[in-house]
C-alpha positions as CSV (number, residue, x, y, z in Angstrom):
1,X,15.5,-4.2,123.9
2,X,13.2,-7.6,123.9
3,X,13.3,-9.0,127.3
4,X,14.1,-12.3,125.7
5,X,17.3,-10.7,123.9
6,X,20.6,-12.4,125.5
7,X,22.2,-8.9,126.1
8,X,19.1,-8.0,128.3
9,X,19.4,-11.4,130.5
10,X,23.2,-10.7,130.6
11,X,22.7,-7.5,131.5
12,X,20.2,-8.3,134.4
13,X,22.5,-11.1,135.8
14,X,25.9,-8.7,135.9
15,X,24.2,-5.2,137.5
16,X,22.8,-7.1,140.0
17,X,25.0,-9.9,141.0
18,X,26.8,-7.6,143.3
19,X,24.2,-5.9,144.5
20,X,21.5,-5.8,147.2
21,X,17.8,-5.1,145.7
22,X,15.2,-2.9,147.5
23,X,12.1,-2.4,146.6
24,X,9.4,-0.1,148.1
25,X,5.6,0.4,147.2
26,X,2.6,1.0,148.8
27,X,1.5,-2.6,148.0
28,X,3.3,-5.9,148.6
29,X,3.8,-9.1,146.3
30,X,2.2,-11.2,148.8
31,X,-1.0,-10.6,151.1
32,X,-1.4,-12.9,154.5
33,X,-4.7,-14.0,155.7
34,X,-5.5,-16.5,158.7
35,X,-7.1,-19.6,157.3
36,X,-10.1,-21.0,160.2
37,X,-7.1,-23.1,162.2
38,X,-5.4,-19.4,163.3
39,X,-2.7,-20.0,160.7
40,X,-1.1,-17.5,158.4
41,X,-1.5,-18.0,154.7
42,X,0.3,-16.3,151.9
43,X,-2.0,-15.2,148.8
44,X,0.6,-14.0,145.5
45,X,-0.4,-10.3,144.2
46,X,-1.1,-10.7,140.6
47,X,0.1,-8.9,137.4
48,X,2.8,-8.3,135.3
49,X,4.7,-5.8,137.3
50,X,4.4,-8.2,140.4
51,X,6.1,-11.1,137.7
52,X,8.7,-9.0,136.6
53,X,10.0,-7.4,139.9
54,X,10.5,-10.9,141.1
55,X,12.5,-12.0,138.6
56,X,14.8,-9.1,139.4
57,X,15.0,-10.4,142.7
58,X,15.8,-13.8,141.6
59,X,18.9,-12.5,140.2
60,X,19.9,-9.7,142.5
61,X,22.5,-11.0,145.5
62,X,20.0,-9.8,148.1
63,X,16.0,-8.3,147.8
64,X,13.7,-7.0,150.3
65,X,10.0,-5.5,149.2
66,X,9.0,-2.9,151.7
67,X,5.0,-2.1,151.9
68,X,2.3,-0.8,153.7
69,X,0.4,-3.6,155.8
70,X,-3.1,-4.4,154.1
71,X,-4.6,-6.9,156.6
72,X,-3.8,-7.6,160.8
73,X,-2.1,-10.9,159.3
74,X,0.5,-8.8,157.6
75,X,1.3,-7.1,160.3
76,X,0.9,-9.8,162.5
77,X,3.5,-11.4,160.3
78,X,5.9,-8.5,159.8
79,X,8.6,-9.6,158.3
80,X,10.5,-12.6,156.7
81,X,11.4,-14.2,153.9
82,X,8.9,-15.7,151.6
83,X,9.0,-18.2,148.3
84,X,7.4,-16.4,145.6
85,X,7.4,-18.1,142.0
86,X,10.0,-20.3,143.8
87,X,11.9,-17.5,144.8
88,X,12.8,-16.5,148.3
89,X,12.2,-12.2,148.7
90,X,12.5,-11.0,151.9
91,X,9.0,-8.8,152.8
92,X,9.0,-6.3,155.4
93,X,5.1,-4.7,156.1
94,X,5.4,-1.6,157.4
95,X,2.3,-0.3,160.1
96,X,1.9,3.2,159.8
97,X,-0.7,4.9,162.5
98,X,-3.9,4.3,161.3
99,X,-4.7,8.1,161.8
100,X,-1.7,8.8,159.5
101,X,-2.3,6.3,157.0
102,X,-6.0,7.3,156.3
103,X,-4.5,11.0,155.9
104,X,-1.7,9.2,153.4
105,X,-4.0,6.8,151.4
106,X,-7.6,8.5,151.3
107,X,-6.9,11.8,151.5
108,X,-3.8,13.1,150.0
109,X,-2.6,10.4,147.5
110,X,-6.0,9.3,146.8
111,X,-7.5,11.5,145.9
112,X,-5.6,15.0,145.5
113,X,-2.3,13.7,144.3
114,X,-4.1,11.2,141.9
115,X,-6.7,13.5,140.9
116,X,-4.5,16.4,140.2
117,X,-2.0,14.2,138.2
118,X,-5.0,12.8,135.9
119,X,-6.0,16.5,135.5
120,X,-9.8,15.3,137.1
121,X,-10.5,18.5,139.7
122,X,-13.2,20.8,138.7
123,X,-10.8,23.2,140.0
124,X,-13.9,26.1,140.4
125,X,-15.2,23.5,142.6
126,X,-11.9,20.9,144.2
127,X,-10.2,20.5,145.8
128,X,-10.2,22.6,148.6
129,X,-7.3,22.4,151.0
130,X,-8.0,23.2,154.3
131,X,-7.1,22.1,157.9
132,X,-7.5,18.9,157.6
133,X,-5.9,18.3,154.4
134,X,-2.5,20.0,155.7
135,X,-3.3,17.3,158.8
136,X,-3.3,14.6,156.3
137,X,-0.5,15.7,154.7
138,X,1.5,15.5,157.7
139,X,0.1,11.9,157.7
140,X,1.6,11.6,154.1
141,X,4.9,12.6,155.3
142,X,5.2,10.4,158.5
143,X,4.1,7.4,156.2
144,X,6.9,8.6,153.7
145,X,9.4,8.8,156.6
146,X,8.7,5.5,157.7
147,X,9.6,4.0,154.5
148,X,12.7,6.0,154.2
149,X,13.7,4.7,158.2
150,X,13.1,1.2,156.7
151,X,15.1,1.5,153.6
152,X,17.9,3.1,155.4
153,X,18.1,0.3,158.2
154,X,18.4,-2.3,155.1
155,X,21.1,-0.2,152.9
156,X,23.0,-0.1,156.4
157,X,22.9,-3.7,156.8
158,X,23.6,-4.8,153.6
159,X,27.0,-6.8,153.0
160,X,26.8,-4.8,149.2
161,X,25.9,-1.6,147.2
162,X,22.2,-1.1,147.1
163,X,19.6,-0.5,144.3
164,X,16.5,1.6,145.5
165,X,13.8,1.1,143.7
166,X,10.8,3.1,144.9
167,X,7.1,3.3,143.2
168,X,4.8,5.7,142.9
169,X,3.2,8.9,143.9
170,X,2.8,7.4,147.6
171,X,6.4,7.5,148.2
172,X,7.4,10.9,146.7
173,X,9.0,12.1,150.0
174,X,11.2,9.4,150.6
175,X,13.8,10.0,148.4
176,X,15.2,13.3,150.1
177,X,15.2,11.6,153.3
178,X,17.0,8.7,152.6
179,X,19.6,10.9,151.3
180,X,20.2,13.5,154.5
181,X,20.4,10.3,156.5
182,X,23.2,8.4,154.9
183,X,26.9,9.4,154.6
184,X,27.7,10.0,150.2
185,X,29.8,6.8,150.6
186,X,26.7,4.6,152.3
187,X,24.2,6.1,149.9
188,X,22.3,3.9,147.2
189,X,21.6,4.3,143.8
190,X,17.7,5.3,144.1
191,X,15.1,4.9,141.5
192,X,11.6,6.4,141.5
193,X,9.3,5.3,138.4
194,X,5.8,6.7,138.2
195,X,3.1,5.0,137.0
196,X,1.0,7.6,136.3
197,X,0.9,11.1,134.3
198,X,2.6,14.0,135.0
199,X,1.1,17.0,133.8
200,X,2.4,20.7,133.1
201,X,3.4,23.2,135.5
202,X,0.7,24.9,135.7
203,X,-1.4,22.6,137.2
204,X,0.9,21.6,140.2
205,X,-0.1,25.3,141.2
206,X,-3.4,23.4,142.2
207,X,-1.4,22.2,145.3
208,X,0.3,24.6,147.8
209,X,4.2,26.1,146.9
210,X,4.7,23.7,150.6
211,X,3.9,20.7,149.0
212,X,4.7,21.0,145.8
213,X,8.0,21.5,146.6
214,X,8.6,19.1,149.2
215,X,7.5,17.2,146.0
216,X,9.6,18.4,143.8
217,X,12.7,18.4,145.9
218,X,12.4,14.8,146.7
219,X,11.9,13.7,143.5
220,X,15.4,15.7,142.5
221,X,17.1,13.4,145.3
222,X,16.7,10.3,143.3
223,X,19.0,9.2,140.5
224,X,17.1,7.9,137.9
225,X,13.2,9.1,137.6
226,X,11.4,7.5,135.0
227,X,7.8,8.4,133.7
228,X,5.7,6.4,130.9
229,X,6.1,8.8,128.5
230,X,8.6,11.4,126.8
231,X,5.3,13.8,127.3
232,X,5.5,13.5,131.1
233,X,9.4,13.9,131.5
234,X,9.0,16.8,130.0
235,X,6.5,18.4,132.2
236,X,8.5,17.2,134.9
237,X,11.2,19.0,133.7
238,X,9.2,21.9,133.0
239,X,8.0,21.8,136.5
240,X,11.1,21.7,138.2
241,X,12.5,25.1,135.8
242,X,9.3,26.9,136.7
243,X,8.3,25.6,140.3
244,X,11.5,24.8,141.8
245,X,14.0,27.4,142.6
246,X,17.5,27.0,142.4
247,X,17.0,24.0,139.8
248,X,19.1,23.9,136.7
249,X,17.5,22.2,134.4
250,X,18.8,20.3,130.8
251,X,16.3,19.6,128.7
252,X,18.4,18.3,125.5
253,X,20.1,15.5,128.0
254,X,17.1,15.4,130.2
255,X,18.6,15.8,133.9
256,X,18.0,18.3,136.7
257,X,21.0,19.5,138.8
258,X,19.9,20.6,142.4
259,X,21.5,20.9,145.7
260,X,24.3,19.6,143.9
261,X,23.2,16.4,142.7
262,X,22.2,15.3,139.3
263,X,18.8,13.7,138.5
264,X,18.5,11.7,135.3
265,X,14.6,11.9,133.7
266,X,14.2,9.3,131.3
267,X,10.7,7.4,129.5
268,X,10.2,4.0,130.5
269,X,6.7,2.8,128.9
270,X,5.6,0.0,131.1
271,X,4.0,-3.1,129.6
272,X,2.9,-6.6,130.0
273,X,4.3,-10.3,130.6
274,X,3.1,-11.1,127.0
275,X,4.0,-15.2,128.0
276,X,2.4,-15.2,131.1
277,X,-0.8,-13.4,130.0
278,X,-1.1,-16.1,126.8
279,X,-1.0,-18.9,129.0
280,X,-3.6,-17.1,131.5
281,X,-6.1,-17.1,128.6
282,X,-5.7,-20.6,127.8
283,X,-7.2,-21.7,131.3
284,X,-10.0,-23.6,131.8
285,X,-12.1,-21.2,133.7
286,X,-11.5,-18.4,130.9
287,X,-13.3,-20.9,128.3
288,X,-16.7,-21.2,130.9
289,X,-16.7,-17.4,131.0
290,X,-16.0,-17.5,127.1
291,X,-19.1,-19.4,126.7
292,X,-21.4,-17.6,128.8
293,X,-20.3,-14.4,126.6
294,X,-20.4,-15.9,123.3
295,X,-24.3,-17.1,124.8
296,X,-25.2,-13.5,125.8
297,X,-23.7,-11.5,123.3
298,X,-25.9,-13.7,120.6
299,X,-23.7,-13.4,117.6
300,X,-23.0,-9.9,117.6
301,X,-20.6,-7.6,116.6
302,X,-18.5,-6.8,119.9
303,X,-17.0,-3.5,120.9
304,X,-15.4,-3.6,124.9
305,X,-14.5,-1.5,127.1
306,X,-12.7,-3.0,130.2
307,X,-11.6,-0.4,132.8
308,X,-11.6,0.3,136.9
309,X,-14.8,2.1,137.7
310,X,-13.1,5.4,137.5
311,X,-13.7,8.9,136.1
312,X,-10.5,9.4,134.1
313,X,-11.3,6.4,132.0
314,X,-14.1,8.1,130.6
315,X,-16.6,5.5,130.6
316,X,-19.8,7.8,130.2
317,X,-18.4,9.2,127.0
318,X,-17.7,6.2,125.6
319,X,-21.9,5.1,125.7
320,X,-22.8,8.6,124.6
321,X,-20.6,8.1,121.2
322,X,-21.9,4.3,121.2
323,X,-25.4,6.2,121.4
324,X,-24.4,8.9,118.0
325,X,-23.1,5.5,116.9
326,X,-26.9,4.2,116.7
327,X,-28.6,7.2,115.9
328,X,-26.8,8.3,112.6
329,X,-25.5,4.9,111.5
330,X,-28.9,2.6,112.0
331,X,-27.3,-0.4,110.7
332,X,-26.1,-0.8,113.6
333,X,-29.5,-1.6,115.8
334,X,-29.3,-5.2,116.7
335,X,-26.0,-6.2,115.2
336,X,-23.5,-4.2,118.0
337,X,-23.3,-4.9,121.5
338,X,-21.1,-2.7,123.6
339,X,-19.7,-4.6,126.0
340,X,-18.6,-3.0,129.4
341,X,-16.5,-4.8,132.1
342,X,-15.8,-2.4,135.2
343,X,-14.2,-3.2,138.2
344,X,-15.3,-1.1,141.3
345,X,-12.6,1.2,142.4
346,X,-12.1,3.0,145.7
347,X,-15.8,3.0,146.0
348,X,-15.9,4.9,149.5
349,X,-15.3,8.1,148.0
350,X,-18.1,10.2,147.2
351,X,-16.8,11.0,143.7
352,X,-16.3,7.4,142.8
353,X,-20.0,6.7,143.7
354,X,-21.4,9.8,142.0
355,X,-19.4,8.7,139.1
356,X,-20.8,4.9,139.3
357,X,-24.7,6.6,139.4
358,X,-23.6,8.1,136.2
359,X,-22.2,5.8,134.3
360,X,-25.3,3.1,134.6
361,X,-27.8,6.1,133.9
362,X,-25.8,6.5,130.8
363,X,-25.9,2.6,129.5
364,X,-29.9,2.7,130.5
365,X,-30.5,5.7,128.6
366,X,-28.9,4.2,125.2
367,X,-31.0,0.9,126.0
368,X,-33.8,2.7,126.6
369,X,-33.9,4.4,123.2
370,X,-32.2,1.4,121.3
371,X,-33.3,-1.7,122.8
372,X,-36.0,-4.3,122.4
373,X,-36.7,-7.7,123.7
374,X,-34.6,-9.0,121.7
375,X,-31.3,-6.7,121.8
376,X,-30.0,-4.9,124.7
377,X,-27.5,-2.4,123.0
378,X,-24.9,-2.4,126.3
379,X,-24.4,-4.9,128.9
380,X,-22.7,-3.7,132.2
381,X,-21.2,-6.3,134.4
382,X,-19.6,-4.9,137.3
383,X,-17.0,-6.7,139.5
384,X,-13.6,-7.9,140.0
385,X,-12.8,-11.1,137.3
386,X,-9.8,-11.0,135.6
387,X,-10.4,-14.1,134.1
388,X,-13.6,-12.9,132.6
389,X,-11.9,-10.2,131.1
390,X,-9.5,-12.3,129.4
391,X,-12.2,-14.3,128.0
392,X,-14.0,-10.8,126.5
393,X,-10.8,-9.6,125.3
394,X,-10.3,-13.0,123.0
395,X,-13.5,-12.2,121.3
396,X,-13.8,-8.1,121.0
397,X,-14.2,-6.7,117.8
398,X,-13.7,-3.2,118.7
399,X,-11.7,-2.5,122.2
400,X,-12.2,1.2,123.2
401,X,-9.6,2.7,125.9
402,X,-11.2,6.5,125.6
403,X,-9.3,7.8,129.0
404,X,-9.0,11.4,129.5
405,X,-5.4,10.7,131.1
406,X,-3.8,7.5,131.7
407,X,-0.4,6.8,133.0
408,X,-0.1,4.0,130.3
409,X,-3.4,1.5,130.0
410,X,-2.2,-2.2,130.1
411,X,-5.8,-3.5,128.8
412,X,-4.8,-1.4,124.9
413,X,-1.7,-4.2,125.3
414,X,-3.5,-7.1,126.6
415,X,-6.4,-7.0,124.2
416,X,-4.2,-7.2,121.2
417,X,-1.6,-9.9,122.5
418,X,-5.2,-12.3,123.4
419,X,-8.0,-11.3,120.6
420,X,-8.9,-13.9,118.3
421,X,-11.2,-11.6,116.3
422,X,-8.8,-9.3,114.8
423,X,-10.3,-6.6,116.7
424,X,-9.6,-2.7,116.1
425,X,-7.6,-1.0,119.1
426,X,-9.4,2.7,119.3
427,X,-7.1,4.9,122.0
428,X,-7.5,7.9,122.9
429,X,-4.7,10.4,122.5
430,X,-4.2,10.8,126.0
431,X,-3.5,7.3,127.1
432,X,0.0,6.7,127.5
433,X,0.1,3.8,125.5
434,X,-0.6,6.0,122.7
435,X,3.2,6.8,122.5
436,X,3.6,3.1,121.2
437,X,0.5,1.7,119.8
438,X,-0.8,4.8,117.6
439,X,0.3,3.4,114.0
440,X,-2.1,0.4,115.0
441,X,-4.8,2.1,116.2
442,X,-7.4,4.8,115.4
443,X,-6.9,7.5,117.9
444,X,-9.6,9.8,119.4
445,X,-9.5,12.7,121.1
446,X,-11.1,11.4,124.3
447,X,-14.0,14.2,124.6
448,X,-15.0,14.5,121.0
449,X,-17.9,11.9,121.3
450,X,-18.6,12.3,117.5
451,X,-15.1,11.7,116.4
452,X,-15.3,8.7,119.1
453,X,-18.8,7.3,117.0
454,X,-17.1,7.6,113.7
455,X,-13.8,5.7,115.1
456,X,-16.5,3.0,116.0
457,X,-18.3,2.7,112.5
458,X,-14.9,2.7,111.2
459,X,-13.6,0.1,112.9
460,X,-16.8,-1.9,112.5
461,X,-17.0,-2.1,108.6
462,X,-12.6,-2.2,108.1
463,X,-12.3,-4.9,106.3
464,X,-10.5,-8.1,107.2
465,X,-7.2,-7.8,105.6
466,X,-6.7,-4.1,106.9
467,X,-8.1,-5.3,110.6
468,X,-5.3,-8.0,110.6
469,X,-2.7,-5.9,109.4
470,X,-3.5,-3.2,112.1
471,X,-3.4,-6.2,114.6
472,X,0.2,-7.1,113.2
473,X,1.4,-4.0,113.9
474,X,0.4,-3.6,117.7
475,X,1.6,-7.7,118.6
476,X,4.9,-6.6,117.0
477,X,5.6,-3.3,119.5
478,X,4.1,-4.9,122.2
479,X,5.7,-8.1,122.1
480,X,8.9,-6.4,121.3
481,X,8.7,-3.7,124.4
482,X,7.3,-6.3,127.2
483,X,7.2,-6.0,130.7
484,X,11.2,-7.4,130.5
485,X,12.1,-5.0,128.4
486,X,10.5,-2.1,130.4
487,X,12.8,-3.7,133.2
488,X,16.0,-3.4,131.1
489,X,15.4,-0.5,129.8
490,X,15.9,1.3,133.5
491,X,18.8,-1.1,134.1
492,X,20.9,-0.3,131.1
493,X,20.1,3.9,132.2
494,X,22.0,2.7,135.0
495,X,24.6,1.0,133.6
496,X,25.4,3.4,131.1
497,X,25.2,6.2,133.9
498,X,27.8,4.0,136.0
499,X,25.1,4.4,139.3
């Protein structure tokens, strides 16, 4: 359903008229900061999902946005209500222990929830769970039980019925507890969406039977839990059949029944505020960085990669098929740049910064055999610009999103709804957004680095009626399933599930 469709906006304004909105996530919409007088200042979080959630707020008869504290002015300021986007949201940071925090954050949702979900442990070698890890998870859980204390002080307040909506694999336990602590007539209707994959049973053997079912069982507590893909509901269902006893599972209508409550599994592909991104592009400072790029990229043919510096996006793979690319298709030498934005990612862990050595020893190693004075074959630039990425993403001629696992991949919807080139999409199988996007891309197994090469010279010679065609077909599906739609979508479930 188009978030622009009448039904949707009708549907929006009559679910939540009557009722109170509660979101929880480890990150707010909103940081404070002390400017050099001593007084607070409120920065807004950016992105789609930020844009969208407010709006649900704007029409809900009462929203709060629980979150972890990020800086001593958040939790200097606490909570309060706050105008975001001319809307007033009530924010309530929440300050963990620092001990249990670090134990939450940096050591079992980031990296051995994450990890494991992406499939990333080199499971000869990681993780290994030892004393400290079961320390930190006890961090994980007090974190969890905080936000469940919160949540539970607001739905016992509220005038109305409330909507949970929680986010995440930070939050997994809260579910179960907001549920023992509330009567069946106070409880809320809880939803859980999360953003990233969800593999087979088999690999949620990685984590002790403890935690995975603690997991599990929480998860089972909500009653709606959405995923990005049909893929990943699946293996959630399959997990629960083969790692949860007691749990009945339905696979034909998708729900779990355990402890004698019924969980709904549904696909929610997330996506992007298609408006809001157009009129990003069209900003002044995107043309200065467009300039400097058409400058150094001298004319040439563009292929880009814009991703977080981390190991599931598959970054080194991608120059080694750029390098095949070269060798066995020399028509290529000094007509191709490849193109790579990266944006540093939880850069105090040793297997981000291992993984940041590799990936520049890769892009000098194809320079190194390709390049002259003339032509550098791949330009890195590393940092945090979003605007520079929306001013590469106008001009691509080849985008490649090769991730080995992705819970969706918003940059294979960006590109498309910005690119002035009529550039290819090539997407790797495992990207979520392959689910949607595949009849207007070439898809690639993500570590067949041949298969990735020939995707490239493919995509490099198409001509330009095919390119725009191709193009056609992704700004259709993604402006038809924006980040409004992904919105509705989870609040007709709940209408048509009368919760």
């Amino acid at each position: 359903m188009p978030s622009g469709d009448n039904g949707c906006q009708e549907l929006r304004s009559s679910y939540l008229a009557d009722r109170a909105l509660i979101i929880a996530a480890n990150r707010a919409p909103v940081t404070f900061e002390k400017d050099a007088a001593g007084n607070l200042q409120c920065e807004r979080g950016g992105g789609g999902l930020v844009t969208a959630l407010i709006g649900l707020c704007h029409q809900a008869a009462g929203a709060t946005w629980l979150a972890c504290a990020r800086t001593e002015a958040d939790a200097e300021w606490r909570e309060g209500t706050t105008p975001i986007d001319d809307v007033e949201i009530g924010v309530r940071f929440l300050s963990p222990e620092p001990a249990a925090y670090h134990g939450y954050y940096n050591v079992i949702a980031n990296p051995l929830l994450w990890f494991m979900q992406h499939a990333m442990w080199d499971v000869p070698r990681a993780p290994i769970i030892d004393r400290s890890t079961w320390e930190a998870w006890r961090g994980y859980e007090a974190v969890n039980a905080l936000f469940a204390q919160s949540i539970v002080e607001q739905v016992r307040n509220a005038s109305r019925p409330s909507l949970v909506m929680l986010h995440d694999y930070h939050l997994y336990l809260v579910a179960r507890q907001i549920r023992a602590a509330l009567p069946r007539g106070q409880r809320p209707t809880v939803l859980h969406f999360v953003h990233i994959p969800w593999p087979g049973a088999q690999y949620w053997r990685i984590l002790p039977a403890t935690m995975r079912q603690a997991i599990l069982d929480s998860l089972c507590a909500v009653d709606v839990l959405g995923f990005q893909t049909r893929e990943d509901g699946l293996n959630f269902l399959r997990s629960c059949e083969s790692l949860l006893p007691h749990a009945s599972v339905n696979f034909r209508r998708g729900r779990v029944w355990y402890r004698n409550h019924t969980t709904h599994v549904r696909d929610f592909p997330i996506s992007i505020d298609v408006q809001g991104i157009r009129e990003a592009a069209q900003s002044e400072e995107v043309a200065g960085f467009r300039a400097d790029l058409e400058a150094m990229l001298t004319g040439c043919q563009v292929i880009l990669r814009v991703d977080r510096l981390e190991p599931s996006k598959n970054i080194v793979r991608g120059f080694l098929a750029f390098e095949e690319l070269l060798e066995y298709h020399p028509q290529y030498r000094g007509r191709v740049q490849f193109l790579a934005l990266l944006v540093p990612s939880r850069m105090d862990l040793d297997e981000y910064q291992d993984y940041l050595a590799e990936v520049m020893a890769a892009a000098g190693k194809v320079n190194a055999l390709y390049g002259d004075g003339d032509w550098e074959p791949v330009r890195v630039l590393v940092g945090d610009s979003y605007p520079r990425a929306l001013a590469a993403m106008q001009c691509y001629d080849v985008l490649l999103v090769n991730s080995i696992a992705d819970g969706m991949n918003l940059v294979a919807k960006e590109g498309p709804i910005i690119n002035e080139h009529e550039g290819v999409l090539i997407l790797s199988e495992r990207a979520g957004a392959r689910e949607q996007l595949e009849s207007g891309a070439l898809v690639v197994a993500p570590c067949d680095v041949y298969a990735t090469a020939e995707a490239m010279h493919q995509a490099l010679s198409m001509d330009v009626e095919a390119r725009s065609e191709w193009m056609s077909r992704l700004r259709w599906k993604i402006e038809r399933e924006d980040i409004g739609a992904w919105l509705c979508a989870q609040l007709q479930t709940l209408a048509e599930l009368a919760l």
